[in-house]
C-alpha positions as CSV (number, residue, x, y, z in Angstrom):
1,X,-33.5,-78.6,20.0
2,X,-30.7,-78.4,17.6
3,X,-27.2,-79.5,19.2
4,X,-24.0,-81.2,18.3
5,X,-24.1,-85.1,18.3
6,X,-22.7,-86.7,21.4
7,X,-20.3,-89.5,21.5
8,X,-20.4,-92.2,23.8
9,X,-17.7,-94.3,24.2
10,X,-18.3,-97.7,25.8
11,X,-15.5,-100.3,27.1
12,X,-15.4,-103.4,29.1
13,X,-13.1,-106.6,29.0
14,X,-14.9,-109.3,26.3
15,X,-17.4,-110.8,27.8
16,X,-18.7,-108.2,29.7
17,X,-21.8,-108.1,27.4
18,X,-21.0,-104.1,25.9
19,X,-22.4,-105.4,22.6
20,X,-25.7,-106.5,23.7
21,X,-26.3,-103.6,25.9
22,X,-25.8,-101.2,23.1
23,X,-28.2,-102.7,21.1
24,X,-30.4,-102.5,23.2
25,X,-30.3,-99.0,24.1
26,X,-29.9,-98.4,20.0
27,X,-33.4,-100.0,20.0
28,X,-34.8,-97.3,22.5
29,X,-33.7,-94.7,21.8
30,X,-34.3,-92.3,18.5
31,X,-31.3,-90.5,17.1
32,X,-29.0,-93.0,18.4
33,X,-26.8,-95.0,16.2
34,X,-24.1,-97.3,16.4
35,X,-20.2,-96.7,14.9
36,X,-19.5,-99.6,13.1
37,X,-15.3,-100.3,13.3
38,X,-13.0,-101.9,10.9
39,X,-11.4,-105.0,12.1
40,X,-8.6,-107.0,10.7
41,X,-10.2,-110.3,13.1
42,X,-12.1,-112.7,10.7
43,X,-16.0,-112.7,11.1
44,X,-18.1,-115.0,13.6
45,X,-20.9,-116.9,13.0
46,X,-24.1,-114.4,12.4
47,X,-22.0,-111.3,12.0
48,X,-22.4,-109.1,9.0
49,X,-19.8,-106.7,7.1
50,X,-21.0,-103.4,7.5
51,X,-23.4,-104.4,10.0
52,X,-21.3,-105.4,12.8
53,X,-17.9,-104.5,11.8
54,X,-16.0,-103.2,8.5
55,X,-14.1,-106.6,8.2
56,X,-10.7,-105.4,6.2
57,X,-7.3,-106.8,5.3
58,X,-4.5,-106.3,7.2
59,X,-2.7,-104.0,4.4
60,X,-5.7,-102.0,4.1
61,X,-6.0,-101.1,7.7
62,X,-2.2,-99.9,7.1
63,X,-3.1,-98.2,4.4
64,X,-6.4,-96.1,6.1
65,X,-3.6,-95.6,9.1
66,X,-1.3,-94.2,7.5
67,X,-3.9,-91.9,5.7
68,X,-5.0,-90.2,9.1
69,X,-8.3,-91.7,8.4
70,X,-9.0,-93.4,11.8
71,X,-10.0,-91.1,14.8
72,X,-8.3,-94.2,17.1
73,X,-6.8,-97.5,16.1
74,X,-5.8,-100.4,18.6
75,X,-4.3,-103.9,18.1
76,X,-6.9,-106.1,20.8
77,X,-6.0,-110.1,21.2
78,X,-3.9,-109.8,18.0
79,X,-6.3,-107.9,15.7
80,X,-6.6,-104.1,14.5
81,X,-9.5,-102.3,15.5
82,X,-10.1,-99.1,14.4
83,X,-13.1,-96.3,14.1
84,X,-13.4,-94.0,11.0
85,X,-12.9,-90.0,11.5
86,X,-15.3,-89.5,8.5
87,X,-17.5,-92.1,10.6
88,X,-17.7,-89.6,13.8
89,X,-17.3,-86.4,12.4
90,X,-20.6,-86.8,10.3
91,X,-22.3,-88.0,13.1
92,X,-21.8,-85.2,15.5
93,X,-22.0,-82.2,13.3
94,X,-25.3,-83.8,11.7
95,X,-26.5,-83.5,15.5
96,X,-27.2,-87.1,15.6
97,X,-25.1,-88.9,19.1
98,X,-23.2,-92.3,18.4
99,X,-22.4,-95.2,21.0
100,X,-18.5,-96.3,20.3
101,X,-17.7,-100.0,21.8
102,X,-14.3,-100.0,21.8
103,X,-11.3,-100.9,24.1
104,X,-9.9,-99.1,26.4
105,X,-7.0,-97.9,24.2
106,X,-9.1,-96.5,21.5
107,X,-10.5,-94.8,24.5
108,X,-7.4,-92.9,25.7
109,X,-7.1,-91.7,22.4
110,X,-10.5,-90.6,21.7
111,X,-10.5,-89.0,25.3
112,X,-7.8,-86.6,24.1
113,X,-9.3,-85.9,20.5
114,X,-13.1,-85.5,22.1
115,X,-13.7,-83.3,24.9
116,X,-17.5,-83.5,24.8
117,X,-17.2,-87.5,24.9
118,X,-18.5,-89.7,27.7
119,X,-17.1,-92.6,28.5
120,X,-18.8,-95.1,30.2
121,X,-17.2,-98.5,31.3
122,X,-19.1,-101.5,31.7
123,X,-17.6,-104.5,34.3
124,X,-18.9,-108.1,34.5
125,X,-20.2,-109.3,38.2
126,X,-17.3,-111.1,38.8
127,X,-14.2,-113.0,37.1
128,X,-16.3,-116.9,37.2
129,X,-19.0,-115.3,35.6
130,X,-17.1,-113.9,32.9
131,X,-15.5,-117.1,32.5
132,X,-19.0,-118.8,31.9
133,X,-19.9,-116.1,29.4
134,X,-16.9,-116.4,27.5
135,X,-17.4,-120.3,27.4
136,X,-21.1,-120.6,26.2
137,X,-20.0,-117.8,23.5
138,X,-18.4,-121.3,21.7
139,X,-16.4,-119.0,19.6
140,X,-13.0,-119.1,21.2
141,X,-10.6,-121.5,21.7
142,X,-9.6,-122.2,25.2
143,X,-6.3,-120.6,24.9
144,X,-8.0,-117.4,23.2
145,X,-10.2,-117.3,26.7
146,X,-7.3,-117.3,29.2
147,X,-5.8,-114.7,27.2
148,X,-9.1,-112.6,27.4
149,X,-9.2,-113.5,31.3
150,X,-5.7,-112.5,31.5
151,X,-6.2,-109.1,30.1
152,X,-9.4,-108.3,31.8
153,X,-7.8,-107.6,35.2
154,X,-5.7,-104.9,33.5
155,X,-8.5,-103.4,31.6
156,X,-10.7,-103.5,34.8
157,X,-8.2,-101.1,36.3
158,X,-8.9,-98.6,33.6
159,X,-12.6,-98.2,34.9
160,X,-10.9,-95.6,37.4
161,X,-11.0,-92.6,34.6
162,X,-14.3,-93.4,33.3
163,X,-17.4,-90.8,33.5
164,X,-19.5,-94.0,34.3
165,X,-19.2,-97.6,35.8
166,X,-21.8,-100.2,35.5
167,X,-22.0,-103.9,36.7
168,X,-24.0,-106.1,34.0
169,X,-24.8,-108.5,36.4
170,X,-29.1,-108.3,35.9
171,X,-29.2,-107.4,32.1
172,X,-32.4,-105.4,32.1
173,X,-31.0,-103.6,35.5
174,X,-27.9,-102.3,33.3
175,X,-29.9,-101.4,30.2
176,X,-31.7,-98.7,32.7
177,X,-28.5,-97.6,34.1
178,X,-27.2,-97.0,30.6
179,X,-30.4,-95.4,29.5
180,X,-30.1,-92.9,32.8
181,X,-26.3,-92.4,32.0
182,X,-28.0,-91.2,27.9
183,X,-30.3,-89.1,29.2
184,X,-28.7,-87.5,31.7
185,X,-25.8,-86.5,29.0
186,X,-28.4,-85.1,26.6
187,X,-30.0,-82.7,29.0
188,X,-26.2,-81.6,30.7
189,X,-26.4,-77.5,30.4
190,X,-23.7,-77.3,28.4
191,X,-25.2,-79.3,25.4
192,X,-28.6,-77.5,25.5
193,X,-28.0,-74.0,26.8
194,X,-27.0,-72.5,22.9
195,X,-30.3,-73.7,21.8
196,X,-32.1,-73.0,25.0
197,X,-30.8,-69.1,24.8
198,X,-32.0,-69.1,20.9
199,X,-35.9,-69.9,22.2
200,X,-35.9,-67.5,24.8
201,X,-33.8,-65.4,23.2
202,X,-31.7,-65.2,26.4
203,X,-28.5,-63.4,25.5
């Protein structure tokens, strides 16, 4: 059935593991992709411009700013983040839905922009485990990971206006919650009944 592209829009405080649980689902599912975000931060180890991020200068984020050319932009632990209105508006209209992972305030702003979005909010088991996970990532410096710890009690509280919350505490446990959340979205009345009324001709 033909219908409009659905995004989902996916937060969490770093560490959380948002990332690898949209991959995964991006595995399972057809006619799912990922919206790949321009970043000002430098690249880590294994990641891939284009791939995992747009990885841009600082002037030309300012530049595709002040061109209207992001649907949201945020500044997160000192860099830019930001996801391309060109980027969303192909994907919905082509019918073809989109997972976002972005921070909770690129969310506010796409919650006013979207209507049809779902926003789902993923939250680590508990702050020690988060901790651990932002330790073994070896990426960060130790003052980088008190500053992520600080921040993820504020971002927690933003869970409140998400559709969906899920604990990643057993990974393959959230990957089915996440999956549910997807399928229950793709079959809500309001996203199928246009094309449902065009096979049964139901006026």
């Amino acid at each position: 059935m033909k219908r409009e592209g659905i995004i989902f829009i996916i937060s969490a405080p770093s560490g959380a593991g948002k990332t690898t649980l949209c991959k995964e689902v991006i595995d399972i599912f057809r006619n799912l992709r990922h919206s790949v975000s321009y970043t000002t931060r430098q690249a880590r180890p294994g990641e891939v411009h284009g791939r995992d991020y747009f990885f841009v200068s600082p002037d030309e984020f300012q530049r595709m700013t002040a061109a209207g050319e992001f649907a949201e932009w945020a500044e997160v632990h000192g860099n830019l983040y930001g996801t391309a209105v060109k980027t969303l508006e192909e994907y919905r209209k082509s019918g073809v839905d989109v997972i976002l992972d972005i921070d909770c305030q690129g969310a506010h702003q796409l919650k006013e922009r979207y209507q049809g979005g779902v926003f789902i909010f993923i939250l680590p088991p508990s702050f020690k485990e988060l901790r651990r996970r932002l330790d073994n990532r070896n990426s960060d410096s130790v003052e980088v990971i008190e500053r992520r710890i600080e921040c993820a009690a504020a971002e927690i509280k933003e869970s409140r206006w998400y559709d969906y919350i899920i604990v990643n505490d057993v990974f393959s446990k959230a990957v089915e919650e996440l999956k549910s959340v997807l399928i229950a979205e793709r079959c809500r009345t309001r996203r199928v009944l246009d094309a449902v009324a065009e096979m049964f001709d139901i006026t």
